[in-house]
ZATIKOL-586333 format. One record per residue: residue in three letters; x, y, z of N, C-alpha, C in turn. Coordinates in steps of 0.05 Angstrom, whole numbers, plus 5000, padded with zeros to 4 digits. Example, Ala and Ser with C-alpha at 12.3 -4.5 7.8 and 13.67 -1.06 7.14 Angstrom:
<vodos>
Ala526448865156524649105156526449345156Ser525749555142527349795143525850015157
</vodos>
This chain:
<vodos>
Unk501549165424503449075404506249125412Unk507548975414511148925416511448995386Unk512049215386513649385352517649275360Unk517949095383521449165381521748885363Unk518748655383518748365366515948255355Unk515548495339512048365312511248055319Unk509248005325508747725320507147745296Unk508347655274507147645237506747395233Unk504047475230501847185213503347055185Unk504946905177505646905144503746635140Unk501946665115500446475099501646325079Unk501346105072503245905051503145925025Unk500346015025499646164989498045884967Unk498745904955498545584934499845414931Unk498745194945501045004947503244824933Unk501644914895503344834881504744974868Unk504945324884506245454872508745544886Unk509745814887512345864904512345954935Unk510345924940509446034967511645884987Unk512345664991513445505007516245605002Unk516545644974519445624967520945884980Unk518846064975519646304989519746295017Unk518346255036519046215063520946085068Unk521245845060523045615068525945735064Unk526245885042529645875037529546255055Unk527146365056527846585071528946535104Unk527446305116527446275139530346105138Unk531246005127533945855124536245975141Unk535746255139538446515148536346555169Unk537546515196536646545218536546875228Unk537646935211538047255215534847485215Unk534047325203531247435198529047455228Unk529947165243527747085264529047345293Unk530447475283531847635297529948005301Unk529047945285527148185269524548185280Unk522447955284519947905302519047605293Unk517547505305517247225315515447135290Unk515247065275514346905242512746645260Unk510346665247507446405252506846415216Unk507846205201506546155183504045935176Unk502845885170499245835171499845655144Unk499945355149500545245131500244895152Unk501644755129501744435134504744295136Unk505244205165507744155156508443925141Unk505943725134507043535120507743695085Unk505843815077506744005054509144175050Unk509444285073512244435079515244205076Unk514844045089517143805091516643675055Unk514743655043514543655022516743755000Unk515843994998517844374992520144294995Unk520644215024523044265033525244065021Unk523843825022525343564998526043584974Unk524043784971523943784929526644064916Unk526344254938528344414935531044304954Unk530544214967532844114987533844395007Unk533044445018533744705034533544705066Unk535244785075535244625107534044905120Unk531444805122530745015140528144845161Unk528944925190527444735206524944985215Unk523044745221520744835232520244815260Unk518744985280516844835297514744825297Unk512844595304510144545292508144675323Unk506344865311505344925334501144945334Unk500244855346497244925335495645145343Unk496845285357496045495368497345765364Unk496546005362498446185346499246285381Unk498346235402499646305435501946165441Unk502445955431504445775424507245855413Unk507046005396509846075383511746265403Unk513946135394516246275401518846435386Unk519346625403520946775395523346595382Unk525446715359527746575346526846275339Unk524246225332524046005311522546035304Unk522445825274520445855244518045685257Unk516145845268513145705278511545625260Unk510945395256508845375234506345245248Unk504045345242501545325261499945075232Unk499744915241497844695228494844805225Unk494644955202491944975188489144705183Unk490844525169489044325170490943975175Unk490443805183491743555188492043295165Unk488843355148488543225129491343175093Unk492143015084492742985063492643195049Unk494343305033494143515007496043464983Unk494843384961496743224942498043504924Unk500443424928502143764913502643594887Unk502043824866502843714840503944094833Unk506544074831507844264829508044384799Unk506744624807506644824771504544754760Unk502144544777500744564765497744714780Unk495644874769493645024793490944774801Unk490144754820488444504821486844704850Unk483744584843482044604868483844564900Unk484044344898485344224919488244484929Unk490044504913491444624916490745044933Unk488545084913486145264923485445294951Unk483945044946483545124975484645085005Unk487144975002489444975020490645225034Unk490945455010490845645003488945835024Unk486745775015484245915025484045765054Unk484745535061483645575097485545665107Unk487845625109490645805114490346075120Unk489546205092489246535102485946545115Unk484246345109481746385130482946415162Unk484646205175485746235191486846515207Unk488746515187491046795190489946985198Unk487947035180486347265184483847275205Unk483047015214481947065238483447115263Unk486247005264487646965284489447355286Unk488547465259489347735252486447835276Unk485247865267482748005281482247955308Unk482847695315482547765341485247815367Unk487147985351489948045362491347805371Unk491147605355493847485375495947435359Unk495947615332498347665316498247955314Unk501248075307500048375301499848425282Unk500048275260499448375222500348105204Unk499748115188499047965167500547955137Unk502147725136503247715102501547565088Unk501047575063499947435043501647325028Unk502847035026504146945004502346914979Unk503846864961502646824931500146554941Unk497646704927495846484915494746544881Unk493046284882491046324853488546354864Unk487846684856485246654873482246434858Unk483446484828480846254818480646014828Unk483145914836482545604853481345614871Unk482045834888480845824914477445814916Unk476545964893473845974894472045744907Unk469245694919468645534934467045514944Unk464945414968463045514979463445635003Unk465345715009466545915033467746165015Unk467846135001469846334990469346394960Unk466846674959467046714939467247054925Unk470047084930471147374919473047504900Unk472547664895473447744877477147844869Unk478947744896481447804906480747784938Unk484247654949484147704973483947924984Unk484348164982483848404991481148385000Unk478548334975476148384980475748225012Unk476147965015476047775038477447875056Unk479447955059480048075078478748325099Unk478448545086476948755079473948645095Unk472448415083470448385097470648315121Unk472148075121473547935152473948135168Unk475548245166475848605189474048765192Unk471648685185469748895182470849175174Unk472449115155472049325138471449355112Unk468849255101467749195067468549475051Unk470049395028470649645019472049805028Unk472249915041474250055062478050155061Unk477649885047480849935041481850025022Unk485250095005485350134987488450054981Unk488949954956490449764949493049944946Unk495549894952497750134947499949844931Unk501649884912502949824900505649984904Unk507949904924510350074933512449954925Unk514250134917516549984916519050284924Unk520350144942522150394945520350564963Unk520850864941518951094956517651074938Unk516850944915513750954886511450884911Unk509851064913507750914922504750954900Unk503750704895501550814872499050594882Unk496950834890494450644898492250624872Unk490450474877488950414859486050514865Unk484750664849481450674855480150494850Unk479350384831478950254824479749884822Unk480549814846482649524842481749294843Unk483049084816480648824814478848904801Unk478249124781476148994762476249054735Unk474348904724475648984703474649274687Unk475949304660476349544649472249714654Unk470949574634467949634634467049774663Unk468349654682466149714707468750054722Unk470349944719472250294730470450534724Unk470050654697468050874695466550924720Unk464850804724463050774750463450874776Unk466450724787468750734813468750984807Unk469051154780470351444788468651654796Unk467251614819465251844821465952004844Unk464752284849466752504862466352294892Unk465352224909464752084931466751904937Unk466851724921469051514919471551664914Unk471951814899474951894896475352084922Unk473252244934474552404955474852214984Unk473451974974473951795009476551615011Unk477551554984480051454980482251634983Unk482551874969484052144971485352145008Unk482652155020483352215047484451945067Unk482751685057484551495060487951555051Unk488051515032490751545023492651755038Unk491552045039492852255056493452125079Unk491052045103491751885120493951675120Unk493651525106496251335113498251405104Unk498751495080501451685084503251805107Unk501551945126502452065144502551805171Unk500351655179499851575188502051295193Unk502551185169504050845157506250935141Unk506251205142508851185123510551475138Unk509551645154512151775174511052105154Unk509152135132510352295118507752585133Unk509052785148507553005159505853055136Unk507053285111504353325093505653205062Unk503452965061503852865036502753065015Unk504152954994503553004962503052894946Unk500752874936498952684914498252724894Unk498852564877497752634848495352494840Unk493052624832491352374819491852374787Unk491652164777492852084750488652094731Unk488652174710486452194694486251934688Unk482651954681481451684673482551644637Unk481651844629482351854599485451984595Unk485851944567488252014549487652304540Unk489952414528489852734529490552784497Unk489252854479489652914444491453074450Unk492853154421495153304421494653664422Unk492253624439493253924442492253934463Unk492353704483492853694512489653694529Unk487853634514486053674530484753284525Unk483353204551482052974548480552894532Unk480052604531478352544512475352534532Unk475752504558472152514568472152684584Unk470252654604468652954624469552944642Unk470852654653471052564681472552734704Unk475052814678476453014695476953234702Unk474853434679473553664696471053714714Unk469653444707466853504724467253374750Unk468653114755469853024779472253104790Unk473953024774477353024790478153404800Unk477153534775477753754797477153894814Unk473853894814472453974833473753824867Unk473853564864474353424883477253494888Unk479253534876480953674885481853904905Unk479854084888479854394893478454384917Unk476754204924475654154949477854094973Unk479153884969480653834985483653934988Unk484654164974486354344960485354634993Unk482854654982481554865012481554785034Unk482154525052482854485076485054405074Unk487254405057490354445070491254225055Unk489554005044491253805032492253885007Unk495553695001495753764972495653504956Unk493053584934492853354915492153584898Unk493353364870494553544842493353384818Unk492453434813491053314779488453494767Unk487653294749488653034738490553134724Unk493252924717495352914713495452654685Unk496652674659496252484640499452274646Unk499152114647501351844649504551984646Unk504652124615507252164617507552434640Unk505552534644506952884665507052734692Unk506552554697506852354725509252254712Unk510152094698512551954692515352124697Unk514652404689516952624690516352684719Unk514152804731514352854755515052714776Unk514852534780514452354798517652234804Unk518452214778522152174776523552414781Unk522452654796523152894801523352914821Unk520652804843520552774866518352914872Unk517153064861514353204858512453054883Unk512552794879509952724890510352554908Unk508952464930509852234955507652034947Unk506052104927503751854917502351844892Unk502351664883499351704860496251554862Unk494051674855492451544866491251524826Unk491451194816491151154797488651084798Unk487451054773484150994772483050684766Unk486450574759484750224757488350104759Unk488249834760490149694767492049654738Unk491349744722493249754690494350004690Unk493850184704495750434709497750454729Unk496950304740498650304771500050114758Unk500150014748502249724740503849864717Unk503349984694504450044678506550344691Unk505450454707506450714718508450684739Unk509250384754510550284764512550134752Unk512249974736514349864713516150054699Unk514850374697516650564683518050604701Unk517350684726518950774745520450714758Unk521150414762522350304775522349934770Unk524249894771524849544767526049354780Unk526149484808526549424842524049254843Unk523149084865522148794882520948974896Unk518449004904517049144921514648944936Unk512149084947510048964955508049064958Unk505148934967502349114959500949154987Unk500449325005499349355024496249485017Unk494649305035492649405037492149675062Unk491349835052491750035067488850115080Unk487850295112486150355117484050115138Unk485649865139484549675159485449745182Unk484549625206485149625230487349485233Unk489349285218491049135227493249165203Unk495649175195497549155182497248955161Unk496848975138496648675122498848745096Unk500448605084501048655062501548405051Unk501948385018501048285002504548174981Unk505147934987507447894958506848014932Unk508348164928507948324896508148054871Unk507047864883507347624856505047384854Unk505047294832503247084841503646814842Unk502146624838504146374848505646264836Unk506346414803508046334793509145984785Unk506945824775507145564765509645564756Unk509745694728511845664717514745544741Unk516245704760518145744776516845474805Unk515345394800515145304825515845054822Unk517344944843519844684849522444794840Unk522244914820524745004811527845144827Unk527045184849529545344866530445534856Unk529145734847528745974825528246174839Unk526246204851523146424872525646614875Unk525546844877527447094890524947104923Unk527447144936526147094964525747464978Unk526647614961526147894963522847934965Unk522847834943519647884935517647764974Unk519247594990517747555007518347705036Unk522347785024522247915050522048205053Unk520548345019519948685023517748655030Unk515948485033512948505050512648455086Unk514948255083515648185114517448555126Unk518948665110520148885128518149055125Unk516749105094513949255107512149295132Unk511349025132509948995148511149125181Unk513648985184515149115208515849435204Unk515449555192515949815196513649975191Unk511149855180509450055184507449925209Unk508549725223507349745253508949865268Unk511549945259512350195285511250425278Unk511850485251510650735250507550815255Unk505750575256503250705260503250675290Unk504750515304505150555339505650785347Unk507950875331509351225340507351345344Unk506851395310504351545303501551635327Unk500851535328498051365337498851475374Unk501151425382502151515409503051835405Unk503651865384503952245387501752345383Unk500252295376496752445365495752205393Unk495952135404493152065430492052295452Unk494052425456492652675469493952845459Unk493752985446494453295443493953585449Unk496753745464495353935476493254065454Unk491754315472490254495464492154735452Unk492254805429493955025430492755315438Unk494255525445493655725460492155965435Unk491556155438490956355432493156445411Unk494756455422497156645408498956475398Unk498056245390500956055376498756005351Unk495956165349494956135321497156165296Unk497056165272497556345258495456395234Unk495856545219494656655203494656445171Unk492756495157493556335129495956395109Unk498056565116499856605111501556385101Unk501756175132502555995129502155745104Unk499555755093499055555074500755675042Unk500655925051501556185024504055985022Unk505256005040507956025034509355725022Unk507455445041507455295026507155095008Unk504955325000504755144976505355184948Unk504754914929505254914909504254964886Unk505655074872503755164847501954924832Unk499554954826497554754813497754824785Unk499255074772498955054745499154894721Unk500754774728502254624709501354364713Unk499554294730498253884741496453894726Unk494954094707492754034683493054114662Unk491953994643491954134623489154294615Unk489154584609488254744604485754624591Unk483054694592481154674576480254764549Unk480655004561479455174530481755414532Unk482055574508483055804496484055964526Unk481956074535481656294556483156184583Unk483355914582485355744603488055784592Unk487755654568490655754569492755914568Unk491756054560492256464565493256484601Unk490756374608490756454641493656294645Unk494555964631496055864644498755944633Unk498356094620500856224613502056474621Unk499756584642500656884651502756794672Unk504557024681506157004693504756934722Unk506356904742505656754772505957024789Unk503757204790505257514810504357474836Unk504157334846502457164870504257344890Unk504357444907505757594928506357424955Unk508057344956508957124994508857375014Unk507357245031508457405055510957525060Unk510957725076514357805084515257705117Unk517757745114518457565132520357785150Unk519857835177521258065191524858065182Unk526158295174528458275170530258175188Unk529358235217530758145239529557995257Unk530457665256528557535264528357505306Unk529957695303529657685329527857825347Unk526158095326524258135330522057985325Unk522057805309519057705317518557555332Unk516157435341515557245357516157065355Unk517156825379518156585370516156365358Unk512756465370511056305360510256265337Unk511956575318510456665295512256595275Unk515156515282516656475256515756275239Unk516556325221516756115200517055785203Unk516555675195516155385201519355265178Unk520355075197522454995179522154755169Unk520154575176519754275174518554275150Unk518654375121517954365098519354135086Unk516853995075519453665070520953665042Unk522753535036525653665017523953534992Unk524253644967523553584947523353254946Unk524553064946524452764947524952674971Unk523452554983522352445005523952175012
</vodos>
C-alpha cells in the first residue's frame, strides 16, 4: 500500500439518491485528487446524468479496469454498460440494484488488493434486495465478502466521539440475545484493538454503556449487567485493559464530555445514535472496523428527499474519504512498529506497580447494587501508590516511571 497516494474504491450509492451529488461537486475542487487517487464504481452515462441535473463541472475519466486509473483524475470504472432509468427522490428496484453491482464490484476489487480501502456512498439497502443480495445492511455483505462473517464491528465517529455498536442492524427484540458474556468480550477486544491499532491510541479507554435503564435509586432494571457486563469487565480489567461499566446514558453523557473515555461500546444502534446526537452535531462517518481492508461508510442515507436538489453537504462524503486516508496510515505505521519486536531483557521487567499507578478508579462507572455496596462505594479511596525514589538519579533508568500517560482528552 502507497499510504503517501491511497488508491480508494468510492461506490455511487443509489442512484436516485445523493450519492452522485456528493462525489461530483466533491471532485469539482481538484484539490482533493491531490490526497490519493479516487476509482469510483459507477456509470458514466448516470454520472453525466447528475452532472446535468445539478449542473456542476466536474470531469471524469472513464476507465474499466481499476489497473487503469490514474493519479490526479476523477476515475470512474464502468460497473455495468446497460441503461439505468434515474427517477430522482424516488427509491425503485432498478435504482437498487445499480447500487448493489457497484459495491459488488468495489468490494471485490477491495479483496483482491488492487485498491487499498473502500468508501460506501449512501444506498437503500431495501432496494437493493435480490437474488444476489440478500442482507441485512451493507456491513453484513461486506463482512462476508472479506471473509470475515460477523467479524466486524460498526463504530459511529465523529471528531474524537467514537461509539461502536454490539448489537448493529437489528432490531430491538433480538439485541437481548447479542448481549452475552462471549460476544461482548470478542467485541471489547476488537474494539481495544483498533483503537490502538486505526486510531494511534497506545492504551485506550472504554466505556461499556448498560442494556437496561437505572430506577431512581440507581440500580437497573435487569440482570444483564451484573451477571454479564461486569464479570466481563473485571475479566479484562486483569490483563491490563481499561473498560468501565456498565455505565447508564446520562454518566456517559457527563463523562465522555469530560474526556473520560476514548470509546463507547453501546449495545444496539438507538444508543449509539442517541448518545452521539447529545454529544456532538459535527458531520462524521461509520467505519467498519476489524476487516482486513479499510472500509468506511457515509454517515447518511440516500436521502430522496435532497436528491437533484444541489443541497447534499459534501462533508458528509469527504469525512469518510479523509478517514479512510488516515486510518490506512495509521494501520501501516502501526502494523510496521509491532512486525518484529525486540525481546525485552531480564531487567527492563517491571513489577505491577506499574498498572497501580495507572490506573483508574472503577468506583464511580456503576452503580452500586445493594446496601453493603454502597457503603463500600462510599468509603474513602486509601489505596496506597507506589513510592517513587526521591532522587531520581538514583534509580534505574529502566525502572523509572513511565511518562507516556495519555492527557485526560485525547
Amino acid at each position: 500500500m502507497n499510504t503517501n497516494n491511497p488508491t480508494i474504491a468510492i461506490t455511487h450509492g443509489d442512484t436516485n439518491g445523493i450519492g452522485y451529488e456528493l462525489i461530483l461537486k466533491s471532485f469539482a475542487d481538484n484539490s482533493l485528487l491531490e490526497l490519493f487517487t479516487p476509482i469510483v464504481y459507477g456509470s458514466p452515462k448516470v454520472a453525466a446524468y447528475h452532472r446535468k441535473a445539478i449542473d456542476v463541472p466536474a470531469n471524469f475519466t472513464i476507465i474499466t479496469e481499476a489497473e487503469e486509473a490514474r493519479h490526479n483524475r476523477f476515475n470512474l470504472l464502468t460497473t455495468f454498460a446497460e441503461e439505468v432509468r434515474v427517477e430522482l427522490g424516488t427509491p425503485t428496484p432498478e435504482a437498487g440494484n445499480a447500487a448493489f453491482r457497484a459495491m459488488r464490484t468495489a468490494v471485490d476489487d477491495t479483496k483482491n488488493q488492487k485498491v487499498d480501502a473502500l468508501v460506501l456512498a449512501p444506498a437503500d439497502n431495501a432496494t437493493m434486495q435480490g437474488p444476489d443480495y440478500q442482507f441485512g445492511s451493507e456491513k453484513s455483505y461486506v463482512e462476508m465478502m472479506l471473509d470475515n462473517k460477523d467479524k466486524g464491528l460498526l463504530l459511529y465517529v465523529v471528531d474524537t466521539v467514537r461509539i461502536a455498536s454490539l448489537a448493529d442492524h437489528k432490531a430491538l427484540r433480538e439485541v437481548p440475545a447479542a448481549v452475552s458474556a462471549a460476544h461482548l468480550e470478542e467485541k471489547l477486544r476488537l474494539l481495544h484493538t483498533t483503537l490502538r491499532r486505526d486510531y494511534g491510541i497506545d492504551d485506550p479507554r472504554i466505556a461499556v454503556m448498560a442494556l437496561n435503564d437505572v430506577d431512581r435509586n440507581g440500580r437497573f432494571y435487569g440482570d444483564e449487567e451484573q451477571d454479564i457486563m461486569v464479570p466481563t469487565q473485571q475479566k479484562l480489567a486483569e490483563e491490563g485493559m481499561k473498560v468501565y461499566g456498565p455505565c447508564s446514558f446520562n454518566e456517559l453523557l457527563s463523562a465522555y464530555g469530560d474526556g473520560a473515555y476514548d470509546a463507547v461500546l453501546a449495545m444496539h444502534d438507538g444508543q449509539a445514535a442517541m448518545l452521539m446526537q447529545q454529544l456532538t452535531d459535527h458531520v462524521g462517518y461509520e467505519y467498519i472496523a476489524g476487516l482486513p481492508a479499510v472500509v468506511t461508510l457515509v454517515a447518511a442515507g440516500a436521502d430522496y428527499a435532497k436528491a437533484g436538489s444541489n443541497t447534499a453537504n459534501t462533508a458528509l462524503l469527504r469525512q469518510a474519504i479523509y478517514a479512510c486516508i488516515d486510518i490506512c496510515r495509521q494501520r501501516e505505521a502501526y502494523d510496521e512498529a509491532h512486525a518484529n519486536p525486540l525481546p525485552k531483557l531480564y531487567h527492563e521487567r517491571r513489577d505491577e506497580g506499574e498498572k497501580v499507578r495507572f490506573a483508574v478508579s472503577n468506583n464511580r462507572k456503576r452503580y452500586p447494587q445493594n446496601d453493603n455496596e454502597r457503603v463500600a462505594d462510599e468509603a474513602p479511596d486509601t489505596e496506597t501508590l507506589p513510592t517513587v525514589p526521591a532522587d531520581m538519579s538514583e534509580a534505574n533508568d529502566n525502572d523509572a516511571p513511565s511518562n507516556d500517560t495519555p492527557p485526560a482528552n485525547e
